[in-house]
N, C-alpha and C positions, 0 to 999 in steps of 0.2 A: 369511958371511951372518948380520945381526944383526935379529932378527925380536921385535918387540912385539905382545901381544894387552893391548887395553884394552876391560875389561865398564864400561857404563855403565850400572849395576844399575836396575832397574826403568824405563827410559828406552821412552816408549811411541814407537811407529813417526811415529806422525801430528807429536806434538810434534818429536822428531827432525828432522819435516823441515821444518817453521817454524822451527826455533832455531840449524840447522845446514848452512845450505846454504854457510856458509865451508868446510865438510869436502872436501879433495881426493881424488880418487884412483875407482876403480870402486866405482861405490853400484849392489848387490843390492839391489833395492826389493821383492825380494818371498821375504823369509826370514824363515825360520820357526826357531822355539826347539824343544827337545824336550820343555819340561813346564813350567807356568804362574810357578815358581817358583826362587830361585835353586841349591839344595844339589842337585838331581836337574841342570840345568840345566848346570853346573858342572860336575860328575861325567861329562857325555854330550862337553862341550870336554875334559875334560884326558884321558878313555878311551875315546874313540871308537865308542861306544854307546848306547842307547839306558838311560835309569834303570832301568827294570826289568830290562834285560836286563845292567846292574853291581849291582841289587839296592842302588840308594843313592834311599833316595826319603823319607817322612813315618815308614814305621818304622822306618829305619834313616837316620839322619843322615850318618853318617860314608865317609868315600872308602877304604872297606875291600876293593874289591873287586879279585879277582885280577889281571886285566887289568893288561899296567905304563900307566904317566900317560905323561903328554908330557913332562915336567918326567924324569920319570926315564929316559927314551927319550932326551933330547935330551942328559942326562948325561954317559947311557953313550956317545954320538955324540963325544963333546967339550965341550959349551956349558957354559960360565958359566950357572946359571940363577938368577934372580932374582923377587923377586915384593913388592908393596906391594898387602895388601889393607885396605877400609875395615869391609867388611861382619865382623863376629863370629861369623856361622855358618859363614865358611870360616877359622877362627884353627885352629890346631896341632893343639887336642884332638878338630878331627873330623876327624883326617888329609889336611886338603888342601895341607899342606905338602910330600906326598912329593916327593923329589927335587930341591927344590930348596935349591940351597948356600944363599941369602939366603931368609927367609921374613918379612918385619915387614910393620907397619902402623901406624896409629894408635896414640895412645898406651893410648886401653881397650881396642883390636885385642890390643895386646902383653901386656896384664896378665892375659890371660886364657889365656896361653903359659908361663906359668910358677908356680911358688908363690908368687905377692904375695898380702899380707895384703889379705883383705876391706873397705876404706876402707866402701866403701855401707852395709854392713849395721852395721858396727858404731856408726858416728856415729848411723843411724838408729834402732839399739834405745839411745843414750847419747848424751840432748841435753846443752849446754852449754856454759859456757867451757872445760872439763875433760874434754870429750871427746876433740878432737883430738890432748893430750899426754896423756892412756891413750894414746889410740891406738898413738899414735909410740911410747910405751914398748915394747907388746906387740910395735911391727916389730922393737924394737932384740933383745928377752927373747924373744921368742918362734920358732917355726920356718920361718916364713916368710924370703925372703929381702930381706936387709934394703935394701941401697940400691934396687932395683926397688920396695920396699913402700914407703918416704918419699918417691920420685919420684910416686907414684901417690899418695899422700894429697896433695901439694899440687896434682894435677890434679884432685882433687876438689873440696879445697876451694876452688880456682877456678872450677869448674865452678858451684858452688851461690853463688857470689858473682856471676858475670857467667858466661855459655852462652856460649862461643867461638861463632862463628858462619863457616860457609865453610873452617874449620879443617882440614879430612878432605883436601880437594883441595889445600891448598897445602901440604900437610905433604907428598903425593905428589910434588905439583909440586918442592919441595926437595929428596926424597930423589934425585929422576929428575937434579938439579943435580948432585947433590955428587956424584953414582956416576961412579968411574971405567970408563969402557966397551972391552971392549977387543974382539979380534976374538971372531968364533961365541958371540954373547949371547943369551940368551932374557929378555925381562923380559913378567912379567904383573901387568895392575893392573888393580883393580874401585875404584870411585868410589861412592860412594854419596849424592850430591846430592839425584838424582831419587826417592830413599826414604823416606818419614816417619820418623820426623817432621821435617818441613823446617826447618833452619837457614841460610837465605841471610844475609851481611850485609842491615842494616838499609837500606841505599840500593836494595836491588830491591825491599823490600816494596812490595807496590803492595796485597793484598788488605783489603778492609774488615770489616775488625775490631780492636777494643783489645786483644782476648786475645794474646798472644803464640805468634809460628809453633808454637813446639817446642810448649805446650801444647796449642793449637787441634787441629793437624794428628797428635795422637798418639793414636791409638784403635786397636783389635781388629775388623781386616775381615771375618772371621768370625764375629763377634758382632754386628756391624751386619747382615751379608748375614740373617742368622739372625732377626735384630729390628724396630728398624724405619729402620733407618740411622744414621750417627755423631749424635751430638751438633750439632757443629762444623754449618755451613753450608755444603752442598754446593759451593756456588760458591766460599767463602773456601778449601776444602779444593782447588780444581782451579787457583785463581789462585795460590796458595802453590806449590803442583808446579810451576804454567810458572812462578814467581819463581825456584825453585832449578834450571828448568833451565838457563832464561837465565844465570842464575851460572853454571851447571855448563860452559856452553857457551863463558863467556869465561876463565875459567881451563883450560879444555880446548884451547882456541886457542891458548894459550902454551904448554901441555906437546906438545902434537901439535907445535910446532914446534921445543921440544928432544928430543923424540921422532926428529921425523926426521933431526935433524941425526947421529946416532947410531946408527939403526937401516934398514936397506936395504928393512925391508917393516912398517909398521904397520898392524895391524888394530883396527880400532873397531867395538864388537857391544854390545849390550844385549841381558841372558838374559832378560826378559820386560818385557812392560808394564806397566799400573795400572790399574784401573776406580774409577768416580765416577758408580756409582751406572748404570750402564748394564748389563739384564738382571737391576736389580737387586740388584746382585753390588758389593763394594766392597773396592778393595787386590787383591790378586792371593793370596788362599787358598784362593779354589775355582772352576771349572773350567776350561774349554780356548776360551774365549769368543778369538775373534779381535782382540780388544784387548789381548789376555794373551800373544798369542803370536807375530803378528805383530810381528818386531824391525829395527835399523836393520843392516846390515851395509857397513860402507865397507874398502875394502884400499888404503893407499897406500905410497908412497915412491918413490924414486929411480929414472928410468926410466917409473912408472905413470901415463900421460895420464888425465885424467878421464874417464869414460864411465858410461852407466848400463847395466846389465841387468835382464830382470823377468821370467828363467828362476825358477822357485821351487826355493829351496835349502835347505837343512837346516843349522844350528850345525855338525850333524856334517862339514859338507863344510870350514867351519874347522880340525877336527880333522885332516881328511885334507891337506886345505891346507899347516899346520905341520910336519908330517911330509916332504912335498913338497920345501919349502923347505929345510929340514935336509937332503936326501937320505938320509932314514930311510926304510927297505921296511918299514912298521907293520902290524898289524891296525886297519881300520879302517873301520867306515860309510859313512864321508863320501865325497866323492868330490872331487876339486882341483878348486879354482875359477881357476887361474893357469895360463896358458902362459911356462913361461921360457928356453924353448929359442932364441928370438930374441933380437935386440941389445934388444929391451924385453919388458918385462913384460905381459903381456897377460892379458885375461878369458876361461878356457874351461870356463865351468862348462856340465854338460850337464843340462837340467830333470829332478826327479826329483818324485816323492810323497813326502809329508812327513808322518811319526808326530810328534802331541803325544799327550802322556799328563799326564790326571788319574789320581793314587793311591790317593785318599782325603786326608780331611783331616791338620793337625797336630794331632797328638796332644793337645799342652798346648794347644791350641786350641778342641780339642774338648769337652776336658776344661770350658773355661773356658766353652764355650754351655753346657754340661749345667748348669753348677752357677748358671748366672743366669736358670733358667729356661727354657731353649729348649730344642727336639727340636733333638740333634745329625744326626739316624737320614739327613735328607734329602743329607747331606754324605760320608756312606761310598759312594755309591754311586761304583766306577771311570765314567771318562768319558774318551774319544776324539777326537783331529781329525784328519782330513788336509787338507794343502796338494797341490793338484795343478792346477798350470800356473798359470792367473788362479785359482781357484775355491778356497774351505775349506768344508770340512764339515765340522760339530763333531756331538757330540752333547750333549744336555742333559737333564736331569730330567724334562724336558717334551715330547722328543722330536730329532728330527734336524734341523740344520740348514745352509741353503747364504747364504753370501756368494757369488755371482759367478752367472754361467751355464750352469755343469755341470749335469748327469743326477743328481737327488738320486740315483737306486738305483744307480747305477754307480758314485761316492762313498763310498755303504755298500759293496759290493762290494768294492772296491777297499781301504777301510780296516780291511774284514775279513781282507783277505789278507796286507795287512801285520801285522796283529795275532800272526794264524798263523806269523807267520815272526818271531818275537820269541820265543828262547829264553827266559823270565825265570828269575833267581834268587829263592830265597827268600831272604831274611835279614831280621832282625830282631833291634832291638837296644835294652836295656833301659840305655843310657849312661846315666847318670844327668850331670847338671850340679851347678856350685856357685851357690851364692845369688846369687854377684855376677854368674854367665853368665845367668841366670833373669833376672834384672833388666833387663838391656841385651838380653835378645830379649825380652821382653816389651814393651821401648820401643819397640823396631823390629816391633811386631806377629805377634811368632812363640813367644807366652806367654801 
């Protein structure tokens, strides 16, 4: 059994289902994430729990917690595991690599996996024609390693001469080419498209504006929620998103299709959504608002007739799902969404209530309203949702709230009780980053 999980990182539900109704297989239309954002999100698929309850959330970045992963469960099983991630915040140094044989990504994915010389920072404190061969001197003389640190200074200097554009997904889509697959595989891929700052090729721009995507589209959603919104034009900022997802979506048709040629069961899940200014709230930094958490979940392959269900389900039943599939007896939350005890594959997921969890803010985020001004104070406060059946109840700053037509007090009730039953860890964790990781989350709005 050769099983793929593919995150299509910030990919909101609604747009999903305008962009992708080419997607085969059983669509869960009514699943829910465990927390608004990716590193807690992440942490709840590969440990089969809840963020607080592995202690991986805003004060502690990294996948440190006891609990074994999936990746290392499917290991010790036998599997090949494999992984092609785009996003930075799950690269090496915050352990989301565990257990698996293959771990890459992108090529500034990779450079932040090893000791490559700092290309960023130092061109930028040493302009000129004389900059880049210092440079290169210091990879050859210095202690960095050196053919990784020349590969990377000429992706930089490419980078500042022309922005590759759509680059992230066809490097995936290549790597998924050239991998030889053989039997009991795990492969995990997160895409990062649908995430600011947006780089589609230049043929989907459709929004109006001169500015260019990567600039326009690249701001601090915590600083806007806090002030008085981006810069950028609301509208240019939400037409750019559907630009990259539609990209996202036709290079995603062609790997879902070397996907399946290879793999017995793939799944496609987006860990949270995006907000554009709805509650006031912009990008996905603070709280449990049902545009953040509500995500798309599809399961296909070979054997899997298409059908829909609109049981509400939890990420975690992915978790339990994987395990399943493997014939792994794991610890886990989730609960199997698949019957495979017949000649096909079938849908058996059973409705449950569903924990989101707000933690508080990111720290270098917080950090970053305080010092331009703003009261961060309104942004520590924890916040709560549950999904149960049609119905979400979130809570908010301003008090409780219902999408659907549930019993707002039985809601509360009920998401009190789940709360109760949420062993948490403590942890907390003072990692520090290098200059060059600060930089590229700060692009991607996590600095």
């Amino acid at each position: 059994m050769n099983v793929a999980l593919v995150v299509l990182d910030t990919l909101r539900f609604d747009t999903f289902r305008e962009q992708f109704d080419w997607l085969s297989g059983i669509r869960f239309t009514n699943a829910w994430a465990t927390s608004h954002w990716t590193v807690p999100v992440h942490a709840s698929l590969f440990a089969g729990k809840y963020p607080s309850e592995l202690g991986v959330h805003v004060d502690n970045q990294a996948l440190d917690c006891p609990e074994p992963v999936i990746a290392e469960q499917l290991s010790e099983a036998g599997y090949t595991t494999r992984a092609f991630a785009s996003n930075i915040i799950l690269a090496r140094p915050f352990g989301f690599d565990r257990g698996f044989d293959e771990y890459t990504g992108t090529w500034k994915f990779r450079a932040l996996s090893g000791d490559v010389f700092d290309w960023e920072a130092f061109t930028d404190e040493r302009q000129g024609p004389t900059a880049y061969a210092r440079a290169g001197w210091d990879c050859l003389t210095g202690p960095s390693e050196t053919w990784p640190s020349l590969v990377r200074g000429a992706r930089v200097a490419l980078d500042r001469v022309d922005e590759p554009t759509g680059h992230e997904s066809r490097a995936a889509l290549d790597y998924i080419q050239r991998t030889a697959v053989g039997d009991r595989e795990f492969l995990f891929v997160n895409l990062m498209d649908a995430h600011m700052p947006h780089t589609p090729p230049e043929s989907y721009r459709t929004a109006d504006t001169d500015e260019p995507y990567e600039t326009a589209t690249e701001y601090n959603g915590l600083v806007a929620t806090a002030g008085d919104g981006p810069d950028t034009d609301p509208s240019v900022l939400k037409q750019a998103y559907d630009d990259s997802v539609r990209y996202l979506s036709d290079v995603y048709r062609e790997m879902h299709e070397e996907l399946l040629a290879d793999y017995d069961v793939v799944v496609t899940i987006s860990d949270h959504g995006e907000l554009f200014g709805e509650h006031d709230v912009w990008q996905h930094s603070y709280g449990v608002y049902p545009e953040l958490a509500h995500v798309p979940c599809v399961i296909s392959g070979d054997g899997i007739d298409d059908a829909t269900r609109t049981e509400s389900i939890s990420l975690l039943d992915v978790h339990r799902t994987l395990l399943d599939l493997a014939g792994i007896e794991g610890e886990s939350r989730g609960n199997g969404l698949l019957d495979t005890s017949g000649p096909t594959v079938t849908a058996d997921p059973s409705s449950r209530d569903c924990l989101v969890e707000y933690l508080g803010p990111n720290p270098r985020n917080r950090e970053k309203v305080e010092r331009l001004g703003y009261d961060p104070t309104r942004f520590d406060e924890e916040l709560f949702g549950i999904a149960a059946g049609s119905s979400y109840g979130y809570e908010t700053t301003d008090g409780f709230r219902v999408a659907g037509d549930a019993d707002e007090n039985a809601l509360r009730e009920r998401l009190a009780e789940l709360r109760a039953g949420v062993d948490r860890r403590d942890a907390r964790s003072e990692r520090g980053v290098s200059e060059a990781t600060r930089r590229q989350l700060e692009r991607l709005g996590y600095a």
